[in-house]
C-alpha positions as CSV (number, residue, x, y, z in Angstrom):
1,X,41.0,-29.9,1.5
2,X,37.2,-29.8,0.3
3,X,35.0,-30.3,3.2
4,X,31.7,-32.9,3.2
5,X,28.1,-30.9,2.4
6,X,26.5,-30.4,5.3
7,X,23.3,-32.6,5.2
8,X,19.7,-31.6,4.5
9,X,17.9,-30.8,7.6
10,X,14.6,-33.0,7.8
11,X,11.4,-31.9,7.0
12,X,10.1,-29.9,9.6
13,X,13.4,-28.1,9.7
14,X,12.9,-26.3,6.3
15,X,11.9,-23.1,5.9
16,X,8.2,-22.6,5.8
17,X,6.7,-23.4,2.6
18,X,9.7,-25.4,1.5
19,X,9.9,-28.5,-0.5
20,X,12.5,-30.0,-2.7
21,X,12.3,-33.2,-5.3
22,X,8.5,-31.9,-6.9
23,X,10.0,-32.7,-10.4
24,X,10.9,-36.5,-9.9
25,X,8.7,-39.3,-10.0
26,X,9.5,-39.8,-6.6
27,X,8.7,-36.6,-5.6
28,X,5.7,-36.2,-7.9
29,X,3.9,-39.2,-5.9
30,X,3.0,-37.0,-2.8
31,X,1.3,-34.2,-4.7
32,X,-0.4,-36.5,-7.4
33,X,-1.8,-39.1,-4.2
34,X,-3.3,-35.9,-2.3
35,X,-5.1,-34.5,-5.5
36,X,-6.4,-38.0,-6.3
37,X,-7.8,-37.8,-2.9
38,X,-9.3,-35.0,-2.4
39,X,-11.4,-35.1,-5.4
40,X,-12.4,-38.8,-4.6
41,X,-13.0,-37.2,-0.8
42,X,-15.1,-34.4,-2.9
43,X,-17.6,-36.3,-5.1
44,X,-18.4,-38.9,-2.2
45,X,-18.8,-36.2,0.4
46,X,-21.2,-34.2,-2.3
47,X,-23.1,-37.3,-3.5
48,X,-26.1,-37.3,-1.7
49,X,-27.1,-33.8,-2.6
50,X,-28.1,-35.4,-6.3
51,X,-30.2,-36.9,-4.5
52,X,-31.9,-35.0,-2.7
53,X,-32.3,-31.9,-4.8
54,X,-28.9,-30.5,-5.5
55,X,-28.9,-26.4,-4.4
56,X,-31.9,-26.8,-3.3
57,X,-31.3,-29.7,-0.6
58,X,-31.9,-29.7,2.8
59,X,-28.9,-31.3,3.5
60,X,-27.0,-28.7,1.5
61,X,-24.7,-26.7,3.8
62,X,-23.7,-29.4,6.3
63,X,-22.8,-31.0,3.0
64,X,-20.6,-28.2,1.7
65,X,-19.1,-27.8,5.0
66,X,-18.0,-31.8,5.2
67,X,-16.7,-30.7,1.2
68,X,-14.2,-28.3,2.5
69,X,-12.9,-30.5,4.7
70,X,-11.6,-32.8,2.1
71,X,-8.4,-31.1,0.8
72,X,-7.5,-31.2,4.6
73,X,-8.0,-34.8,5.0
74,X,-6.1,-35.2,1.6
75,X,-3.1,-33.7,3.0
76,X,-2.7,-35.0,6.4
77,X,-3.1,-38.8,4.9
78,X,-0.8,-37.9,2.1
79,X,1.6,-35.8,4.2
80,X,1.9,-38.6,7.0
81,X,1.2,-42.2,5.2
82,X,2.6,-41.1,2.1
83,X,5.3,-38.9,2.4
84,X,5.8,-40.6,6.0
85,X,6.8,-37.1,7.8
86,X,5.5,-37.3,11.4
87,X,5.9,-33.1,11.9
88,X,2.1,-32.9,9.5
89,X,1.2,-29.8,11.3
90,X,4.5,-27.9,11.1
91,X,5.1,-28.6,7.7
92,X,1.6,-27.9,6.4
93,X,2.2,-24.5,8.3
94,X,-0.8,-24.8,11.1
95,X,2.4,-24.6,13.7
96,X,4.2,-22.2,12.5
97,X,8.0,-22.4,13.6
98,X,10.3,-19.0,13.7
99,X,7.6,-16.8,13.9
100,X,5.6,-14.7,16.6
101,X,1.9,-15.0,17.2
102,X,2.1,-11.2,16.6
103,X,3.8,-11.6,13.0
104,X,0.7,-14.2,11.9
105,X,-1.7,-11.9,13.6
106,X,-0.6,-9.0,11.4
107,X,-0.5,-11.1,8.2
108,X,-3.9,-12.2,9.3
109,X,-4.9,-7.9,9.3
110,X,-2.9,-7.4,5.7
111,X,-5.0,-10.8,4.4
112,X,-8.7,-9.5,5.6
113,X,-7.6,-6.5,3.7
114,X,-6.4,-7.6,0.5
115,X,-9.1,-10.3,-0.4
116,X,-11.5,-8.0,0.8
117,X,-10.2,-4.9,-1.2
118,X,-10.0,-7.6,-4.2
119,X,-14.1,-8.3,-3.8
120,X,-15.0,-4.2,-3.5
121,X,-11.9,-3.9,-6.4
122,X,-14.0,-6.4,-8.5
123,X,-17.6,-4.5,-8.0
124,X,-15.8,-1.2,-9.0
125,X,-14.3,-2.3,-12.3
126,X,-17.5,-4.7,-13.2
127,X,-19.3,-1.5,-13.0
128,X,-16.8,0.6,-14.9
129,X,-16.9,-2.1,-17.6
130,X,-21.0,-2.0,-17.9
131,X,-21.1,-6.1,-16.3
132,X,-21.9,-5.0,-13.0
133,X,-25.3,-3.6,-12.4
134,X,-23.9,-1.3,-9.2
135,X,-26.5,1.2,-7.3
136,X,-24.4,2.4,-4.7
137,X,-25.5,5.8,-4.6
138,X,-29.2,4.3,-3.9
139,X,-28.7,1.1,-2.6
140,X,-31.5,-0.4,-4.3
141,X,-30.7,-3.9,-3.8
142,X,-29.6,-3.4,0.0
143,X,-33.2,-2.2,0.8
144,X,-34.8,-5.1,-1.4
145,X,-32.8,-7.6,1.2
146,X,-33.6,-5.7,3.8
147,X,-37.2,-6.0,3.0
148,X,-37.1,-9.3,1.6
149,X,-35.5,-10.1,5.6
150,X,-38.4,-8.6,7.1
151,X,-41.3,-10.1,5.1
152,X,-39.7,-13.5,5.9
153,X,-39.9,-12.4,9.8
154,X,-43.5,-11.5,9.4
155,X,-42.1,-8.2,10.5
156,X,-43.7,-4.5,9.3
157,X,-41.3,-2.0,7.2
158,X,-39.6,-0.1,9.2
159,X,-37.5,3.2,7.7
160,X,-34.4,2.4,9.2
161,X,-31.5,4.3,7.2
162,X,-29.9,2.1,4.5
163,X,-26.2,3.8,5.6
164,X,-27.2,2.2,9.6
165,X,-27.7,-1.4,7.6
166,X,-25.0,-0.8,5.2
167,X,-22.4,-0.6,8.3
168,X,-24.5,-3.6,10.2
169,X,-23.5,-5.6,6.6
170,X,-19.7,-4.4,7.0
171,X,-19.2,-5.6,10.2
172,X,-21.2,-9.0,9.5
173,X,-18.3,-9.3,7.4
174,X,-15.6,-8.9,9.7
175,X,-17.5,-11.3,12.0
176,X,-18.2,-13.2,8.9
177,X,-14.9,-13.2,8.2
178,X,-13.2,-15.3,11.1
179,X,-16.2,-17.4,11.8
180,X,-15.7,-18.8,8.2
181,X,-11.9,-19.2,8.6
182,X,-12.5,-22.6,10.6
183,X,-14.7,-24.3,7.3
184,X,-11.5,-22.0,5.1
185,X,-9.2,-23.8,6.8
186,X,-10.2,-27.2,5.5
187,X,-9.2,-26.1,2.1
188,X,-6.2,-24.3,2.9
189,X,-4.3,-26.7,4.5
190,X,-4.4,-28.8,1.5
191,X,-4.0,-26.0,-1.4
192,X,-1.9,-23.6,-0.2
193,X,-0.8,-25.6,3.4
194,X,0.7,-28.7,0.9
195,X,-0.1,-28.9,-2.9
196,X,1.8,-25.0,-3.2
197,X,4.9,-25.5,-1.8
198,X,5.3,-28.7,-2.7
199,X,4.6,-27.5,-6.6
200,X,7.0,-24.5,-5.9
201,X,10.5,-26.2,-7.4
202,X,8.9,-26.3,-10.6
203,X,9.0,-22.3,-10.1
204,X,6.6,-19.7,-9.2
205,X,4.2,-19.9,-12.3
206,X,3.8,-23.1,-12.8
207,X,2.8,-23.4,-9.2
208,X,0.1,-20.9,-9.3
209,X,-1.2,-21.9,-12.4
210,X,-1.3,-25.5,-11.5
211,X,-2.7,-25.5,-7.9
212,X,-5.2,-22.9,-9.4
213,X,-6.6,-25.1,-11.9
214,X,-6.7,-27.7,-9.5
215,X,-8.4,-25.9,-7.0
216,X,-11.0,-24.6,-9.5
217,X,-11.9,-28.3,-11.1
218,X,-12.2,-29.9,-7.1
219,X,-15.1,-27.6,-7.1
220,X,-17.2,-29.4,-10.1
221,X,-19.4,-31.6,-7.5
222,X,-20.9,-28.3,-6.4
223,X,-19.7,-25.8,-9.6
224,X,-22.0,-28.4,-12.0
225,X,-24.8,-28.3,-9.5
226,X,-25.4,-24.3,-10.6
227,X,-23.0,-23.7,-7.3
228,X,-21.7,-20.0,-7.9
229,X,-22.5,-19.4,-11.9
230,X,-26.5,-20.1,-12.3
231,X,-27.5,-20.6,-15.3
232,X,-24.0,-21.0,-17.4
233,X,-23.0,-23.8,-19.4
234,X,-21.1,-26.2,-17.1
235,X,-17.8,-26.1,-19.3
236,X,-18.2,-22.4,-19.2
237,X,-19.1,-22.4,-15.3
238,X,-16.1,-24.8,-14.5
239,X,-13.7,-22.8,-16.8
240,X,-14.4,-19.5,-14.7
241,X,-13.7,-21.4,-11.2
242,X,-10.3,-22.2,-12.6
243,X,-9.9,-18.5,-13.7
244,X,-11.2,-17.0,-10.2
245,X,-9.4,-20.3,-8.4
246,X,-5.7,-19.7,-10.0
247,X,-6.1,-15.3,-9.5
248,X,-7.1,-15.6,-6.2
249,X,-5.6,-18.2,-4.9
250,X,-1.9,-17.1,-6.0
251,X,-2.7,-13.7,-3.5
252,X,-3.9,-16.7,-0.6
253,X,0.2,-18.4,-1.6
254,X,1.7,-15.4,-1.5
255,X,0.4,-14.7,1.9
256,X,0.9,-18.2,3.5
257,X,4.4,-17.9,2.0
258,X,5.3,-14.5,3.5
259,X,3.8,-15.0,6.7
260,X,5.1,-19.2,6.7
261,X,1.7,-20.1,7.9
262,X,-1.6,-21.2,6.6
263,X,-4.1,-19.1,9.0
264,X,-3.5,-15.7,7.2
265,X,-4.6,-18.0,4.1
266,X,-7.6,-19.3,5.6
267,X,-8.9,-15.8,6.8
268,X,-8.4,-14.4,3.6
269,X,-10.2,-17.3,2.2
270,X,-13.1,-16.6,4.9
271,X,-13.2,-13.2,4.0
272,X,-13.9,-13.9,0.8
273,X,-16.7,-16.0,1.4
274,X,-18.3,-13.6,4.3
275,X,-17.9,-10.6,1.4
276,X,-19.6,-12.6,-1.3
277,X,-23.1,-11.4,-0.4
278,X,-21.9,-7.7,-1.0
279,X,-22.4,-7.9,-4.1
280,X,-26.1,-8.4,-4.2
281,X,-26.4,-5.3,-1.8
282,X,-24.4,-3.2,-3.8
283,X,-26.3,-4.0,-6.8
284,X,-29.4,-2.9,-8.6
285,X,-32.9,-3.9,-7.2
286,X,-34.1,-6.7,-10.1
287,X,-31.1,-6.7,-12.1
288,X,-29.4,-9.7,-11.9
289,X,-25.7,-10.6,-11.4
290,X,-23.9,-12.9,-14.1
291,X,-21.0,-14.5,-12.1
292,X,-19.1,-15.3,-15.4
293,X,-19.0,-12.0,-16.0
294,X,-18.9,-9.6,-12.8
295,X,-17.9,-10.1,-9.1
296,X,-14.6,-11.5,-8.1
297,X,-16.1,-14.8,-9.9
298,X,-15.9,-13.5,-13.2
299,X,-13.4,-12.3,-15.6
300,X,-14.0,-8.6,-14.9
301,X,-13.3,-9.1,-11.0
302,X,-9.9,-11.4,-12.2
303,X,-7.8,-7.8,-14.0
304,X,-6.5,-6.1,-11.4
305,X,-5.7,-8.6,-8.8
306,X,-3.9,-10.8,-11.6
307,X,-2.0,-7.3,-12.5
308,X,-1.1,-7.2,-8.3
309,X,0.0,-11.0,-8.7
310,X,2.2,-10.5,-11.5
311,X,4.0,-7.8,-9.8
312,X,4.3,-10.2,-6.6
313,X,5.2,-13.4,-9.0
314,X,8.2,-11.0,-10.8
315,X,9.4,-9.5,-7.3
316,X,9.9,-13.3,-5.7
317,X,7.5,-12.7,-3.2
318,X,6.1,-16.3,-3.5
319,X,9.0,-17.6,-2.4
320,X,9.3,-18.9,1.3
321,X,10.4,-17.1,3.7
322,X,13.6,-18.2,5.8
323,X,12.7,-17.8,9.1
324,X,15.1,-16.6,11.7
């Protein structure tokens, strides 16, 4: 005698990072709802800096804060109104069921090092490829910060050694580093929290290369203000923050899917905006840096973490984890 299938267990049951139906109109509706809403959320939250002078704005980084915020709001509406699942929190991994504080901690260590081994990783082959002006012998362009600091302070030169300011900029990165994983966090539980996992039945490619691309063209309210490439063509600008968006933000999946919870994602996110300014000190004095190019940003900084995401993609390591 054949016995009944045992039925699904609800949502917040499901192993974290788990989804099922992405593939049918049905369960199309959820992802397409939150995209179409945080882009909408996006352009009206970045509005009135064309107006009142775009990079340049006074209003600029409360504006870009209230920005990330949007892909958070996205989910949580689309997650609870849509999708009508009342554990939001669980499923967009901010609770994270079946695992220890310690386990999320450590995952939280291994992402503060990978994103920011991918950002030093970047420098070195940008360099090795002739796109990255580096000084690091020198440290040419940490001294002209370091005096461009202390003009602005009205403050006299001072011959403090560059390797006592170079560790001061290390640890303003650590610090850096979880201070920005609150803002990170407004991205990440809508990217890799919900639009990930819920892409993740179409299989592991498509839902990297999809929720990359995604993530890259929600940044055009900023992107096509100069935001990040200076100077580039805005095609050519918006092209290269789908590039950085889909490499870097299949390490942030695989993470949220390994540790079944979005805060190693956000930290590794926050790390990777609290590094960014290393490559200005790391760089020559004068020379500047073309983000299409160099940095994690460009193309250059894209080869070897994409080579360490392929590995991860081909040994199913951006599938969820089972807890228990």
């Amino acid at each position: 005698m054949s016995r009944r299938p045992a039925p699904a267990p609800p949502a917040a049951a499901r192993a974290p990072g788990a989804s099922s139906g992405a593939g049918t109109p049905a369960g199309r509706r959820g992802p397409v709802v939150f995209v179409v809403l945080a882009f909408a959320l996006a352009w009206l939250a970045a509005a009135p800096l064309y107006a009142t002078g775009g990079l340049a704005s006074p209003y600029f980084l409360p504006v870009s804060l209230l920005v990330m915020t949007t892909p958070a709001i996205a989910a949580l509406v689309t997650v609870r109104w849509v999708e009508g699942d009342r554990a939001v929190w669980s499923r967009l991994g901010a609770v994270s069921r079946g695992r220890s504080a310690a386990a999320v901690l450590g995952w939280s260590g291994v992402a503060f090092g990978v994103l920011l081994g991918t950002v030093l990783v970047a420098l070195l082959v940008g360099a090795l490829l002739g796109v990255y002006p580096a000084d690091v012998t020198g440290l040419s362009g940490l001294r002209a910060v370091l005096d461009a600091q202390l003009e602005a302070a009205g403050a006299p030169p001072v011959a403090v050694p560059l390797g006592v300011v170079l560790v001061g900029q290390v640890a303003g990165v650590v610090v850096g580093s979880v201070v920005n994983t609150v803002p990170a966090a407004g991205e990440e539980l809508g990217w890799r929290g919900y639009l990930f996992p819920r892409l993740l039945p179409l299989g592991a490619v498509p839902a990297v290369l999809v929720s990359g691309v995604v993530w890259g063209l929600w940044h055009a309210p900023l992107v096509l203000l100069g935001y990040n490439y200076p100077g580039a063509h805005p095609v050519v600008a918006l092209a290269a923050m789908c590039g950085m968006c889909t490499v870097v933000g299949g390490l942030l999946a695989w993470l949220r899917q390994r540790s079944g919870s979005v805060w190693p994602a956000a930290l590794g996110h926050g790390t990777l905006n609290a590094a960014a300014g290393l490559s200005v000190v790391l760089a020559r004095a004068g020379e500047p840096v073309d983000t299409v190019h160099a940095t994690v940003l460009g193309w250059s900084g894209w080869i070897v973490p994409a080579v360490v995401l392929a590995v991860l993609v081909g040994r199913g390591a951006l599938r969820p984890r089972v807890a228990g």
